[in-house]
Predicted model as a PDB file, atoms N, CA, C, CB and O in Angstrom, pLDDT in the B-factor column:
MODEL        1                                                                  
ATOM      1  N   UNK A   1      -4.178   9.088 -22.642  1.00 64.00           N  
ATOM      2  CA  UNK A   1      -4.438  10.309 -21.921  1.00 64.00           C  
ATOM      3  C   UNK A   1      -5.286   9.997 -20.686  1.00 64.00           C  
ATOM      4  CB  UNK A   1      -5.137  11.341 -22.830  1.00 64.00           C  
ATOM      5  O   UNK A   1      -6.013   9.004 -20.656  1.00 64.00           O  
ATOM      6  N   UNK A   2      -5.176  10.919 -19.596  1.00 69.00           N  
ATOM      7  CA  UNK A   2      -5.452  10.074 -18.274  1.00 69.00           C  
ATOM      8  C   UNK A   2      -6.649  11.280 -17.997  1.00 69.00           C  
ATOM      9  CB  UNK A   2      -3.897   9.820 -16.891  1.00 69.00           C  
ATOM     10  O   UNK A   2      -6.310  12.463 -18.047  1.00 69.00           O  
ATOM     11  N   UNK A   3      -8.166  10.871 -17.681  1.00 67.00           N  
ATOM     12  CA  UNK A   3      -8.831  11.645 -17.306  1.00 67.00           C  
ATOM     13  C   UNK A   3      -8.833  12.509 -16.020  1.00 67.00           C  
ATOM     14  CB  UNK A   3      -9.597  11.120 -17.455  1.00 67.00           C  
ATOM     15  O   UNK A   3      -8.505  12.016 -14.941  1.00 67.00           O  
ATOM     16  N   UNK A   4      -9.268  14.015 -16.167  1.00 73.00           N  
ATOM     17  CA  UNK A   4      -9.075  14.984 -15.432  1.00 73.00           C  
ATOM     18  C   UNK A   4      -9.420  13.889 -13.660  1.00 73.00           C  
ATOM     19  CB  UNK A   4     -10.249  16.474 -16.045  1.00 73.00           C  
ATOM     20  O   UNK A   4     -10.093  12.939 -13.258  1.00 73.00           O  
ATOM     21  N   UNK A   5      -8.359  14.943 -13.153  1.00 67.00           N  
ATOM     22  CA  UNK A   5      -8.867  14.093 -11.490  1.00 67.00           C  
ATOM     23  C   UNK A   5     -10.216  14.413 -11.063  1.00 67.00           C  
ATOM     24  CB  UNK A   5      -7.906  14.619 -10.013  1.00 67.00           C  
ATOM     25  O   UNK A   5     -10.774  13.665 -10.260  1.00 67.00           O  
ATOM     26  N   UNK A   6     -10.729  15.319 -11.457  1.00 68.00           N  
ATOM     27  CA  UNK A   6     -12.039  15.317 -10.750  1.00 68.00           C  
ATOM     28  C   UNK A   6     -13.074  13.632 -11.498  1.00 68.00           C  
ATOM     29  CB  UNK A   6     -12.919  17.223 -11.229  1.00 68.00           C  
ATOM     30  O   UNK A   6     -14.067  13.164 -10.941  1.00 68.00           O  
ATOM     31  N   UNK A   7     -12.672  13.274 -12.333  1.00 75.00           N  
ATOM     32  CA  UNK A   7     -13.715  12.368 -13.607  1.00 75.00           C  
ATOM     33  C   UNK A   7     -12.725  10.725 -12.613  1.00 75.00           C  
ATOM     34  CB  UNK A   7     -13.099  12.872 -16.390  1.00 75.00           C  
ATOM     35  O   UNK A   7     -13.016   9.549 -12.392  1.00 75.00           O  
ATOM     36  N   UNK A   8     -12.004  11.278 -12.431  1.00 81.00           N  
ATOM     37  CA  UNK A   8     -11.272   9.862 -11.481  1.00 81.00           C  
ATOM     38  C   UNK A   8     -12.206   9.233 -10.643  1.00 81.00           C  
ATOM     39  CB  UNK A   8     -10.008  10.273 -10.355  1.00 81.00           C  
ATOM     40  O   UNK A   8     -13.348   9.658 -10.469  1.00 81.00           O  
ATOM     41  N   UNK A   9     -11.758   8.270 -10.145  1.00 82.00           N  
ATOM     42  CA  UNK A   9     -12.770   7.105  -9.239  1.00 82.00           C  
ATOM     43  C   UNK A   9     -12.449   7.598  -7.907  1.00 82.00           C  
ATOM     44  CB  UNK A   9     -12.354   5.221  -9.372  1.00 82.00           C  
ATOM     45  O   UNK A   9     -11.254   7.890  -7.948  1.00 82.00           O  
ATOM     46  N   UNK A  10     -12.994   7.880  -6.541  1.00 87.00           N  
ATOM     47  CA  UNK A  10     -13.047   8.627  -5.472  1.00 87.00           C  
ATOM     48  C   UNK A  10     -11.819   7.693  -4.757  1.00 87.00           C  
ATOM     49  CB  UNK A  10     -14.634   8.770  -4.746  1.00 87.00           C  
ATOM     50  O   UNK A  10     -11.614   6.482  -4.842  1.00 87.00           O  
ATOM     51  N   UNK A  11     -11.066   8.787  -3.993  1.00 89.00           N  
ATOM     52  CA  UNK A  11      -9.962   7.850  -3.085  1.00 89.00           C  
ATOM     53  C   UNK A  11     -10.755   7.255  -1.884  1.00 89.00           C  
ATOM     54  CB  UNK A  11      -8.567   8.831  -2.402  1.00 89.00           C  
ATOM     55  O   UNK A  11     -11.536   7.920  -1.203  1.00 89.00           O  
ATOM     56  N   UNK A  12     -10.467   5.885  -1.684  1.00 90.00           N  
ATOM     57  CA  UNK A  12     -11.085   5.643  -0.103  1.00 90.00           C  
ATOM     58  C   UNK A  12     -10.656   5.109   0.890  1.00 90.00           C  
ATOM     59  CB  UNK A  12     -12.020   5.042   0.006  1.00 90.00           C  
ATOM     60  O   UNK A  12      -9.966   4.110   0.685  1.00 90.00           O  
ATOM     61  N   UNK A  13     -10.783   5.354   1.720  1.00 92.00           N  
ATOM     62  CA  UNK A  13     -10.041   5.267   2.993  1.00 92.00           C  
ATOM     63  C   UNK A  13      -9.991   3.864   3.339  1.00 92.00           C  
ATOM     64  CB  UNK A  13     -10.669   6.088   4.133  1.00 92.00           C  
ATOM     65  O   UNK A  13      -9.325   3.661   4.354  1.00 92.00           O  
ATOM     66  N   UNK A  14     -10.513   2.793   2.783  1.00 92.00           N  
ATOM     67  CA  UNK A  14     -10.080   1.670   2.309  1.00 92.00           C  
ATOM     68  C   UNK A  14      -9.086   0.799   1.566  1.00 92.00           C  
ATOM     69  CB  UNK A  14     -10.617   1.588   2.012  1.00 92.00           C  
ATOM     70  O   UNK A  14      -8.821  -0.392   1.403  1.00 92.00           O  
ATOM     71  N   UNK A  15      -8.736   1.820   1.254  1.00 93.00           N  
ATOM     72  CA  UNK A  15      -7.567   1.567   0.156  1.00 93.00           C  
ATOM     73  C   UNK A  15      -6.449   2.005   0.405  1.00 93.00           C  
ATOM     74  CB  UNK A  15      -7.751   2.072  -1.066  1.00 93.00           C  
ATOM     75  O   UNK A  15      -5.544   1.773  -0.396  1.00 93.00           O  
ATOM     76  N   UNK A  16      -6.106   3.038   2.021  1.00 96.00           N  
ATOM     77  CA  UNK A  16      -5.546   4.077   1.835  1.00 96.00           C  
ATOM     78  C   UNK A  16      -4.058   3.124   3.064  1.00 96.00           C  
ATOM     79  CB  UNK A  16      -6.673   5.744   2.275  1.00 96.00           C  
ATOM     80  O   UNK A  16      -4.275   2.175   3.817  1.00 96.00           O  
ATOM     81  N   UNK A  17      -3.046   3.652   2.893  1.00 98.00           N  
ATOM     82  CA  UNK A  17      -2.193   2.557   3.636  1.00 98.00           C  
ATOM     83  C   UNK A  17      -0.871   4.014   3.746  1.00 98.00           C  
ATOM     84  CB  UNK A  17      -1.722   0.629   2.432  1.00 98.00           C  
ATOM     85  O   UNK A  17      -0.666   5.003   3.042  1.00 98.00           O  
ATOM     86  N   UNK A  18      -0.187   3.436   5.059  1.00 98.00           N  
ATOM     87  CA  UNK A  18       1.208   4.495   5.501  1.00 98.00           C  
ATOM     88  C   UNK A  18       1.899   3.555   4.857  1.00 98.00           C  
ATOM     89  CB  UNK A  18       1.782   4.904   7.291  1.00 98.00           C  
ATOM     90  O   UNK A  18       1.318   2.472   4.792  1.00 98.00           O  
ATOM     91  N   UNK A  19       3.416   3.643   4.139  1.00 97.00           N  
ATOM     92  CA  UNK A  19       5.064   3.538   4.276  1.00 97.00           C  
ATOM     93  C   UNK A  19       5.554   4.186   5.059  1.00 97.00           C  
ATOM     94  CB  UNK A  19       5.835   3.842   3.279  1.00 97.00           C  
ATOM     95  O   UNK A  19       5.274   5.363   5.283  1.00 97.00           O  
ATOM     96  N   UNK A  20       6.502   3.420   5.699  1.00 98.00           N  
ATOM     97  CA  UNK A  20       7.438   4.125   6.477  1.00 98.00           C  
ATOM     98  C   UNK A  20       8.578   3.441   5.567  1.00 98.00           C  
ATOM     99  CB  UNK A  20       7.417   3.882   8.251  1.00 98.00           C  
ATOM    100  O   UNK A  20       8.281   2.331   5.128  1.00 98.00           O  
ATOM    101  N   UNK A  21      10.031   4.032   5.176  1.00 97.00           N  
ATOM    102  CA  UNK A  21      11.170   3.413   5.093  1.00 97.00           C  
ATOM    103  C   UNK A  21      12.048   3.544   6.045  1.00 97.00           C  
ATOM    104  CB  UNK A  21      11.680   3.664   4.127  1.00 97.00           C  
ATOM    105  O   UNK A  21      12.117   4.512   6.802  1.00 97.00           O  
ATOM    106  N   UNK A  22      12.753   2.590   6.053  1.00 97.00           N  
ATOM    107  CA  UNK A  22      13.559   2.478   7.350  1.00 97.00           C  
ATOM    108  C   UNK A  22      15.159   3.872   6.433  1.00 97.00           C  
ATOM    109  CB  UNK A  22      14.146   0.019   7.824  1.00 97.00           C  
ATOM    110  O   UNK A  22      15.299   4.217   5.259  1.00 97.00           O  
ATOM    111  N   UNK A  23      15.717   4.118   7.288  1.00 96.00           N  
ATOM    112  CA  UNK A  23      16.873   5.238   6.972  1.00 96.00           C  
ATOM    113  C   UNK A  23      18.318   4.181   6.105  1.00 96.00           C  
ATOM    114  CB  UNK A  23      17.508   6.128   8.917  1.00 96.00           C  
ATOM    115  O   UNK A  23      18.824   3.306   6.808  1.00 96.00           O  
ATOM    116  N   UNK A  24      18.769   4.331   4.875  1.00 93.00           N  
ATOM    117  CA  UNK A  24      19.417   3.410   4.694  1.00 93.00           C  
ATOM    118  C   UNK A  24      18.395   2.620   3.169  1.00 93.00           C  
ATOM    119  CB  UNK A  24      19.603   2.631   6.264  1.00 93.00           C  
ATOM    120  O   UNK A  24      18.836   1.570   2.702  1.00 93.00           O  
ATOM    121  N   UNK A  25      17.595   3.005   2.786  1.00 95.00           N  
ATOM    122  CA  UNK A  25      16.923   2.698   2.228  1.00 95.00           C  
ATOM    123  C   UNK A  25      17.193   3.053   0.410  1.00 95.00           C  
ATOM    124  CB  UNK A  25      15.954   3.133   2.983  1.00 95.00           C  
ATOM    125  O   UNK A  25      16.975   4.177  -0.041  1.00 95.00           O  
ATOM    126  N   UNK A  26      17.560   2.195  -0.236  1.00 94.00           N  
ATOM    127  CA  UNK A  26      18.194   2.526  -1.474  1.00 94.00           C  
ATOM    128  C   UNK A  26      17.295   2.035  -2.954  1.00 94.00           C  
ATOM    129  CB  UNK A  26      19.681   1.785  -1.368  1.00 94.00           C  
ATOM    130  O   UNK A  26      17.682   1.161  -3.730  1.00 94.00           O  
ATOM    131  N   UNK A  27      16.185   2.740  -3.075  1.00 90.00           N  
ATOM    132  CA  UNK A  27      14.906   2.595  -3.963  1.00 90.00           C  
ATOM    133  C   UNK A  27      15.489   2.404  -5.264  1.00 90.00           C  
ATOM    134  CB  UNK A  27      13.853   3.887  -3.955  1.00 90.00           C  
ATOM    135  O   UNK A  27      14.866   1.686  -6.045  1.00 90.00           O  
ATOM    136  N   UNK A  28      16.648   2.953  -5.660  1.00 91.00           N  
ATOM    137  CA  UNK A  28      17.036   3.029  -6.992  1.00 91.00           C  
ATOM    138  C   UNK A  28      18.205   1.770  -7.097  1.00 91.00           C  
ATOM    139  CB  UNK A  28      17.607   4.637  -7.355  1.00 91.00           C  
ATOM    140  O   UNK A  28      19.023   1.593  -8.000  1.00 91.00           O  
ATOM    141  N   UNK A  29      18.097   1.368  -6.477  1.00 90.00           N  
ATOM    142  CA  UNK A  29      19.054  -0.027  -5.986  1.00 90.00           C  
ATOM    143  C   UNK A  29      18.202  -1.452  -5.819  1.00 90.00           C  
ATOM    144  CB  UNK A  29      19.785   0.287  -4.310  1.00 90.00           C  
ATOM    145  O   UNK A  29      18.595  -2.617  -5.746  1.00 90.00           O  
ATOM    146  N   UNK A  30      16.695  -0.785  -5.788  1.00 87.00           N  
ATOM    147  CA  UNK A  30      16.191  -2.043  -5.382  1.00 87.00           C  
ATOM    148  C   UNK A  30      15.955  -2.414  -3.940  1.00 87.00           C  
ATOM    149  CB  UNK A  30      17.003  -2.925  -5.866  1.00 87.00           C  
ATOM    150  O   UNK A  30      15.160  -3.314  -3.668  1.00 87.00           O  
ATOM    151  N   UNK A  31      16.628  -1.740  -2.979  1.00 93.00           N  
ATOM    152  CA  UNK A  31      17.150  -2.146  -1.872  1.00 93.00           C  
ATOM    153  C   UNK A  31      16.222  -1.222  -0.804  1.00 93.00           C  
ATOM    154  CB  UNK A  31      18.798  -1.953  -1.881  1.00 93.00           C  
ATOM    155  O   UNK A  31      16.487  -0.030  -0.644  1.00 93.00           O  
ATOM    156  N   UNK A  32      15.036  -1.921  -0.043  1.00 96.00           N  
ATOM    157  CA  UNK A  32      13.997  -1.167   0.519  1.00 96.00           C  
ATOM    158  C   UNK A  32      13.852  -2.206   2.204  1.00 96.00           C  
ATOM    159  CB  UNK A  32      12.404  -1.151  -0.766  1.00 96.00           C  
ATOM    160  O   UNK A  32      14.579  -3.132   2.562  1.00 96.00           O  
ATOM    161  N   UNK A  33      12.916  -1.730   2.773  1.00 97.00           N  
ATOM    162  CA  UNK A  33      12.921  -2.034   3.985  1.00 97.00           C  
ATOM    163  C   UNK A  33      12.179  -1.273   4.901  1.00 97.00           C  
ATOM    164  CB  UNK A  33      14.025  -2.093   4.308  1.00 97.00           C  
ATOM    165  O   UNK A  33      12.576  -0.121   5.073  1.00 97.00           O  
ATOM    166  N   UNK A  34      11.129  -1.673   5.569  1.00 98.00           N  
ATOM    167  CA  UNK A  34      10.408  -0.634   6.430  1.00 98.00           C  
ATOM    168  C   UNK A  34       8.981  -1.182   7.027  1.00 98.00           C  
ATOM    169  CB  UNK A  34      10.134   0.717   5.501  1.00 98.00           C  
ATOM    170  O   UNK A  34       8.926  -2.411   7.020  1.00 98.00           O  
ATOM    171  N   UNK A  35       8.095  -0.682   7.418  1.00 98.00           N  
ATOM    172  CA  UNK A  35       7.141  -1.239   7.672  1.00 98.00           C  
ATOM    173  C   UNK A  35       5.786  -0.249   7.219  1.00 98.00           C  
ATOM    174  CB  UNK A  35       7.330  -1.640   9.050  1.00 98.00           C  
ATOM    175  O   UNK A  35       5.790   0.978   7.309  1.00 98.00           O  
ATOM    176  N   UNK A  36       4.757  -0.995   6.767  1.00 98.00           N  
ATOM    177  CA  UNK A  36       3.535  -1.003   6.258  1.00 98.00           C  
ATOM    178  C   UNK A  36       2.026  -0.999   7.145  1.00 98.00           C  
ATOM    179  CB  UNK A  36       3.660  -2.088   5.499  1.00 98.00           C  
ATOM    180  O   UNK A  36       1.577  -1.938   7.802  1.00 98.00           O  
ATOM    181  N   UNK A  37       1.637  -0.141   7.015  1.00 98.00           N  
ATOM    182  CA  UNK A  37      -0.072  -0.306   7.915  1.00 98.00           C  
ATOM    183  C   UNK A  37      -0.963  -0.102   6.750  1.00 98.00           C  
ATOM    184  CB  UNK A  37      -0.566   1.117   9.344  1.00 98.00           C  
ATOM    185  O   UNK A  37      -0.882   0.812   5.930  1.00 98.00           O  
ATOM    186  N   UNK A  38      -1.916  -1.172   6.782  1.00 97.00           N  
ATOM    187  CA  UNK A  38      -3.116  -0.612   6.384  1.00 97.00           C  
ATOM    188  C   UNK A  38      -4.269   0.523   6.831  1.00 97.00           C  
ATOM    189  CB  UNK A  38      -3.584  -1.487   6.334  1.00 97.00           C  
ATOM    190  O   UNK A  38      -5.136  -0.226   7.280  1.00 97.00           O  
ATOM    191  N   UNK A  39      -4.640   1.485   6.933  1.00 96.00           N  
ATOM    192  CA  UNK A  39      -5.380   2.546   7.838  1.00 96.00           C  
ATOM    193  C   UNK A  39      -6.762   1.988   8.321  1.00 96.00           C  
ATOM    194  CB  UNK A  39      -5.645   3.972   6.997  1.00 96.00           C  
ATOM    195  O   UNK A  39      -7.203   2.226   9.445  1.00 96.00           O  
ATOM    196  N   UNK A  40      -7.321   1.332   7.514  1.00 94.00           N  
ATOM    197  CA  UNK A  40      -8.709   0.887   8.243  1.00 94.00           C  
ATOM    198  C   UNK A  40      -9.016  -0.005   9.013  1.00 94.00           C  
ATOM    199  CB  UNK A  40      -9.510   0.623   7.600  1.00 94.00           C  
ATOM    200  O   UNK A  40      -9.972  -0.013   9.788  1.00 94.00           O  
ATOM    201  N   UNK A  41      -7.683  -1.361   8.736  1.00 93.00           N  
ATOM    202  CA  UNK A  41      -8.026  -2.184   9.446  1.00 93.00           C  
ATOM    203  C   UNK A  41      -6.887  -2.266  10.880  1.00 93.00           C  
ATOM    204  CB  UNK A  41      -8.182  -3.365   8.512  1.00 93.00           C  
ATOM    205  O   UNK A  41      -7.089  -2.940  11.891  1.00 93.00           O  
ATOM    206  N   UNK A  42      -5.662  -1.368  10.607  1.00 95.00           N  
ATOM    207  CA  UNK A  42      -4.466  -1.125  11.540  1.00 95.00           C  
ATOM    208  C   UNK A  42      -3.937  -2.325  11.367  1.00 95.00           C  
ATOM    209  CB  UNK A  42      -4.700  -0.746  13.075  1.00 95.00           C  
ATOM    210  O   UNK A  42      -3.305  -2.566  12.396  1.00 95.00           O  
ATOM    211  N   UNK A  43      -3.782  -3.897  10.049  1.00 96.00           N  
ATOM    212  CA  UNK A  43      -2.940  -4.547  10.387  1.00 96.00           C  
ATOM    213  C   UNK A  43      -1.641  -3.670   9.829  1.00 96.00           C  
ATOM    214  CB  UNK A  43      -3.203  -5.921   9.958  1.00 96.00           C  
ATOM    215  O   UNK A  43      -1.672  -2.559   9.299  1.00 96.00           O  
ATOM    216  N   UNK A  44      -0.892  -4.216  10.012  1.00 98.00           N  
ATOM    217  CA  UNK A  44       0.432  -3.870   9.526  1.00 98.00           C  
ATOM    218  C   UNK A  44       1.892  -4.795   9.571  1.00 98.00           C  
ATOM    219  CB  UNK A  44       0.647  -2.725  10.232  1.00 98.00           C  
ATOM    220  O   UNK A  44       2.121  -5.524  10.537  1.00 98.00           O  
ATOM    221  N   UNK A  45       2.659  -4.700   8.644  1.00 98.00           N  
ATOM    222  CA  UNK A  45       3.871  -5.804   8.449  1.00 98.00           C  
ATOM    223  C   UNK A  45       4.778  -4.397   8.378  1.00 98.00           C  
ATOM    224  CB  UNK A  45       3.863  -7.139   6.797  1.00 98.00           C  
ATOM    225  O   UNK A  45       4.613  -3.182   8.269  1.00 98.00           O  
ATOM    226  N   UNK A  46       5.997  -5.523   8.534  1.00 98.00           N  
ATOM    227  CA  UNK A  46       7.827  -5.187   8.456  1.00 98.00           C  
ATOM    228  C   UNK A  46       7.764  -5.914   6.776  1.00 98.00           C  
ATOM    229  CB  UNK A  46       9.263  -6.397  10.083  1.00 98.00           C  
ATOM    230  O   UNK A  46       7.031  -6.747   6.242  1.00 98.00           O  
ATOM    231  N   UNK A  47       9.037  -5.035   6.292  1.00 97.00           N  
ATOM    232  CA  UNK A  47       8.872  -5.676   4.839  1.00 97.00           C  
ATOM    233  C   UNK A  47      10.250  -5.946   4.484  1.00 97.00           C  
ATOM    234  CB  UNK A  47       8.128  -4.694   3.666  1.00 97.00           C  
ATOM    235  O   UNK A  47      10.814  -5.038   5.092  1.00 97.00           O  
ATOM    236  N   UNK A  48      11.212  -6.639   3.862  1.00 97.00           N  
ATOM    237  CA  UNK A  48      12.340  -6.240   3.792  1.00 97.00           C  
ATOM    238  C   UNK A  48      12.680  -6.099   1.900  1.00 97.00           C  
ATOM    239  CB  UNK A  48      13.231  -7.320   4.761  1.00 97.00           C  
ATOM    240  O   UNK A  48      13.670  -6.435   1.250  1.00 97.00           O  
ATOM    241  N   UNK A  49      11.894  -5.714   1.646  1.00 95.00           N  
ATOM    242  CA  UNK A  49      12.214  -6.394   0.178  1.00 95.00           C  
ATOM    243  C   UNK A  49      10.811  -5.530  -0.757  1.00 95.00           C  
ATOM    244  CB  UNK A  49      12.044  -8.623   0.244  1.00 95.00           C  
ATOM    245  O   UNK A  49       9.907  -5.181   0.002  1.00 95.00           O  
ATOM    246  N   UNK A  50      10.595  -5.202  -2.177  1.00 94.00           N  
ATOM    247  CA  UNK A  50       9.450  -4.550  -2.782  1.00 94.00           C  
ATOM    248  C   UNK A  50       8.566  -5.432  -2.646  1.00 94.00           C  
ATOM    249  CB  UNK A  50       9.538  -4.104  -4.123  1.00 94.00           C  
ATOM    250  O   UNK A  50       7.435  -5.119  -2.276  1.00 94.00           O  
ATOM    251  N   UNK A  51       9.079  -7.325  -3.053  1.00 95.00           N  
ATOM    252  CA  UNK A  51       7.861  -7.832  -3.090  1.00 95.00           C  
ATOM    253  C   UNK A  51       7.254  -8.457  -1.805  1.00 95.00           C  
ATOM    254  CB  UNK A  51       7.891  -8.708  -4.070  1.00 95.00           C  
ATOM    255  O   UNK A  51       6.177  -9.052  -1.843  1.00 95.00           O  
ATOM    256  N   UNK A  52       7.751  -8.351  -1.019  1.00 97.00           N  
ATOM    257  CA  UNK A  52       7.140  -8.293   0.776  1.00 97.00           C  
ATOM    258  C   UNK A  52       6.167  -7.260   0.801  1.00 97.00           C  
ATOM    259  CB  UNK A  52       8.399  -7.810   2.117  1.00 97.00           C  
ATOM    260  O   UNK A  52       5.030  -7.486   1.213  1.00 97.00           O  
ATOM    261  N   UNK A  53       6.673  -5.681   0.225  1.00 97.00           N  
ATOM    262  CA  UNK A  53       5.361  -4.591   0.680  1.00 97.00           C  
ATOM    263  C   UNK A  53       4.442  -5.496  -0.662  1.00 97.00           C  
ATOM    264  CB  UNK A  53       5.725  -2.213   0.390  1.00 97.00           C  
ATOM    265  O   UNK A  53       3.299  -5.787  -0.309  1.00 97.00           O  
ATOM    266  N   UNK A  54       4.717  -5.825  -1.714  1.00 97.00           N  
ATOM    267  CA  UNK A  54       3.332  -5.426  -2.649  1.00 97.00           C  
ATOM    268  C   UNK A  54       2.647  -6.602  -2.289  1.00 97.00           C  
ATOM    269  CB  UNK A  54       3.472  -5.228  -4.482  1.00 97.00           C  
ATOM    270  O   UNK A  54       1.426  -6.549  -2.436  1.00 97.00           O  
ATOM    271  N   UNK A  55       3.007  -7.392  -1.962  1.00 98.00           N  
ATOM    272  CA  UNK A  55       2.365  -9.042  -1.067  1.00 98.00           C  
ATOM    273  C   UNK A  55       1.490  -8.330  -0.050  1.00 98.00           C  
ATOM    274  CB  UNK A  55       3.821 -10.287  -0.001  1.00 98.00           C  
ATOM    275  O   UNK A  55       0.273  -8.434  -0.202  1.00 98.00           O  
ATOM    276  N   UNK A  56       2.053  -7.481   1.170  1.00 98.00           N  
ATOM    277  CA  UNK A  56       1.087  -7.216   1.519  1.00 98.00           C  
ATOM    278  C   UNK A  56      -0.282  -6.813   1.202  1.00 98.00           C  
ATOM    279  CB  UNK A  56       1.410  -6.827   1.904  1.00 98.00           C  
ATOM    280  O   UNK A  56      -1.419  -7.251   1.377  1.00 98.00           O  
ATOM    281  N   UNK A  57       0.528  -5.372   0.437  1.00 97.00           N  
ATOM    282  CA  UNK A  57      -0.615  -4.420  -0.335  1.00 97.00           C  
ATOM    283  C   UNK A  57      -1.672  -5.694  -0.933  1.00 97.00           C  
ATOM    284  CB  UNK A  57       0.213  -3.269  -1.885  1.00 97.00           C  
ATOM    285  O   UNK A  57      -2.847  -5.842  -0.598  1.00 97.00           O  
ATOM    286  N   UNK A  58      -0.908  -6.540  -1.893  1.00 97.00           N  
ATOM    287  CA  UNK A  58      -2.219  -7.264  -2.332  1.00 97.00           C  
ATOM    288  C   UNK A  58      -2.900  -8.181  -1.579  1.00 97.00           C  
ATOM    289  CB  UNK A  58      -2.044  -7.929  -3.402  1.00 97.00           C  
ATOM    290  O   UNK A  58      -3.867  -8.585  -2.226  1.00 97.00           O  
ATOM    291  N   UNK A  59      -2.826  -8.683  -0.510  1.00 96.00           N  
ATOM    292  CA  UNK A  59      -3.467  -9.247   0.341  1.00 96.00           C  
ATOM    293  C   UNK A  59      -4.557  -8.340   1.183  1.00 96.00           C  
ATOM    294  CB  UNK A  59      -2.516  -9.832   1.066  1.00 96.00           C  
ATOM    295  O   UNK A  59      -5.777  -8.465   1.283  1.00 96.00           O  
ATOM    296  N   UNK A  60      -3.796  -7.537   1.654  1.00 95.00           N  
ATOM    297  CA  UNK A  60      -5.129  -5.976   2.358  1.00 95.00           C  
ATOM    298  C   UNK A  60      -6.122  -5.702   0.923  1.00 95.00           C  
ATOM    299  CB  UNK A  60      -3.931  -3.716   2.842  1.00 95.00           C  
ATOM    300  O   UNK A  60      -7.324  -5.960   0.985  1.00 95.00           O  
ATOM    301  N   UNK A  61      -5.595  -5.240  -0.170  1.00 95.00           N  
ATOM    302  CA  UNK A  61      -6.487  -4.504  -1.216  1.00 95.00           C  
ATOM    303  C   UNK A  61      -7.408  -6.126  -1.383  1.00 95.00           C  
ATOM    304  CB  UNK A  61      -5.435  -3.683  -2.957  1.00 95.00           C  
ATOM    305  O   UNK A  61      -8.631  -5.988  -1.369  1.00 95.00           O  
ATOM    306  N   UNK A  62      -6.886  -7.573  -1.532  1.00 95.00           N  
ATOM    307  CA  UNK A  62      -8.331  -8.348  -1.606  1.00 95.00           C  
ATOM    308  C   UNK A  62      -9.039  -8.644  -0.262  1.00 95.00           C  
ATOM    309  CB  UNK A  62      -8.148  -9.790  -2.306  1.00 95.00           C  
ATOM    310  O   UNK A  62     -10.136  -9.197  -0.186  1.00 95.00           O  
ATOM    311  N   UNK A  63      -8.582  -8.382   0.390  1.00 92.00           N  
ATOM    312  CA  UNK A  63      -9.526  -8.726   1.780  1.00 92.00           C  
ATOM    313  C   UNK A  63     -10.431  -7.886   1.527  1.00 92.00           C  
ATOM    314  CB  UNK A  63      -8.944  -8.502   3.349  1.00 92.00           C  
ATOM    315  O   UNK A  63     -11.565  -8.363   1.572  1.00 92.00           O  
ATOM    316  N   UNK A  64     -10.321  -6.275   1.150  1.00 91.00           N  
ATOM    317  CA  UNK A  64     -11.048  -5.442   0.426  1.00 91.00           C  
ATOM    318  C   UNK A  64     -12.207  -5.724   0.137  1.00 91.00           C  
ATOM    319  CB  UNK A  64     -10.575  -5.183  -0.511  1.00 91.00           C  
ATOM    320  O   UNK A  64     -13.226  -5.823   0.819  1.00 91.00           O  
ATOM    321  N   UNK A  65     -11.857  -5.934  -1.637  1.00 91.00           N  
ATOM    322  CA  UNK A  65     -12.142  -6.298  -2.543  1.00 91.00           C  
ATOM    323  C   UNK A  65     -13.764  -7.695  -1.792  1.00 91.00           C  
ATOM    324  CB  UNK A  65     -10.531  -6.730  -3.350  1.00 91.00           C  
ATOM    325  O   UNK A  65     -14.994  -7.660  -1.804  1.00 91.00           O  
ATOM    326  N   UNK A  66     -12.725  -8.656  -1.286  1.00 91.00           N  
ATOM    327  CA  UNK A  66     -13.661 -10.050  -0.802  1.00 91.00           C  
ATOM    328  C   UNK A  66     -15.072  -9.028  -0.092  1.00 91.00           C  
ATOM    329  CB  UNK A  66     -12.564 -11.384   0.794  1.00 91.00           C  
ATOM    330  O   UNK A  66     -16.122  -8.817  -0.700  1.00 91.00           O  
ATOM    331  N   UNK A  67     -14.735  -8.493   1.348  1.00 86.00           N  
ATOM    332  CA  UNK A  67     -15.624  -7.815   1.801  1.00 86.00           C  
ATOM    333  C   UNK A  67     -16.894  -6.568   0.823  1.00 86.00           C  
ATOM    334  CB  UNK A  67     -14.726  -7.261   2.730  1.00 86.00           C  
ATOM    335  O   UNK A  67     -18.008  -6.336   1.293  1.00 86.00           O  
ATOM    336  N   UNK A  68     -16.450  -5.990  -0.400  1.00 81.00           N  
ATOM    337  CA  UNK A  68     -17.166  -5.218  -0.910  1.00 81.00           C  
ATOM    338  C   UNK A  68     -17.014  -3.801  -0.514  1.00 81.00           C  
ATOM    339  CB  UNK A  68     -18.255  -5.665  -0.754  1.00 81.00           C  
ATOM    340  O   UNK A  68     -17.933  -3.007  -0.315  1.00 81.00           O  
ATOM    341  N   UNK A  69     -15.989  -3.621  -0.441  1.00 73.00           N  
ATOM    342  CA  UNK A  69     -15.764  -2.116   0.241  1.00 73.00           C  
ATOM    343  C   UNK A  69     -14.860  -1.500  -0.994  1.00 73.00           C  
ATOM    344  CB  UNK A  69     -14.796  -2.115   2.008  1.00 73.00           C  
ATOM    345  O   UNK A  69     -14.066  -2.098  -1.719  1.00 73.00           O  
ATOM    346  N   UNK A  70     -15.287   0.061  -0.996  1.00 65.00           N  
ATOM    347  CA  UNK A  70     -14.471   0.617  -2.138  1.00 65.00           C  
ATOM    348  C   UNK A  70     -14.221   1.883  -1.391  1.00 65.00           C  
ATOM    349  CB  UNK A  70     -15.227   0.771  -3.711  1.00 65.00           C  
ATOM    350  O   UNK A  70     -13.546   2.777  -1.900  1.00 65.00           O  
TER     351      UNK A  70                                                      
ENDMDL                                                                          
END                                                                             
């Protein structure tokens, strides 16, 4: 059972990132493509593939993480 959202851990704008998918984009296929920003720091990648975005994602969320920011 998942505690009420208020008892949740605060969202932060550190953590917080756009998708864009490109048009043509077939999620239930596997089949993705688009590009990625992180919001705080504005890097951002082209992805062609899920594990291209979550590579990113996990590279931004430890740069994070390294720095001490939540």
């Amino acid at each position: 059972m998942k505690p009420p959202i208020e008892e949740q851990a605060p969202l932060s704008p550190h953590w917080a990132f756009v998708v864009q998918f490109r048009v043509g984009t077939e999620v239930e296929q596997g089949q993705v493509s688009g590009r990625v920003e992180h919001i705080v720091s504005g890097q951002a990648a082209h992805f062609q593939s899920v594990e291209e975005l979550w590579a990113f994602l996990h590279q931004s969320l430890t740069e994070v993480k390294r720095h001490g920011r939540s």
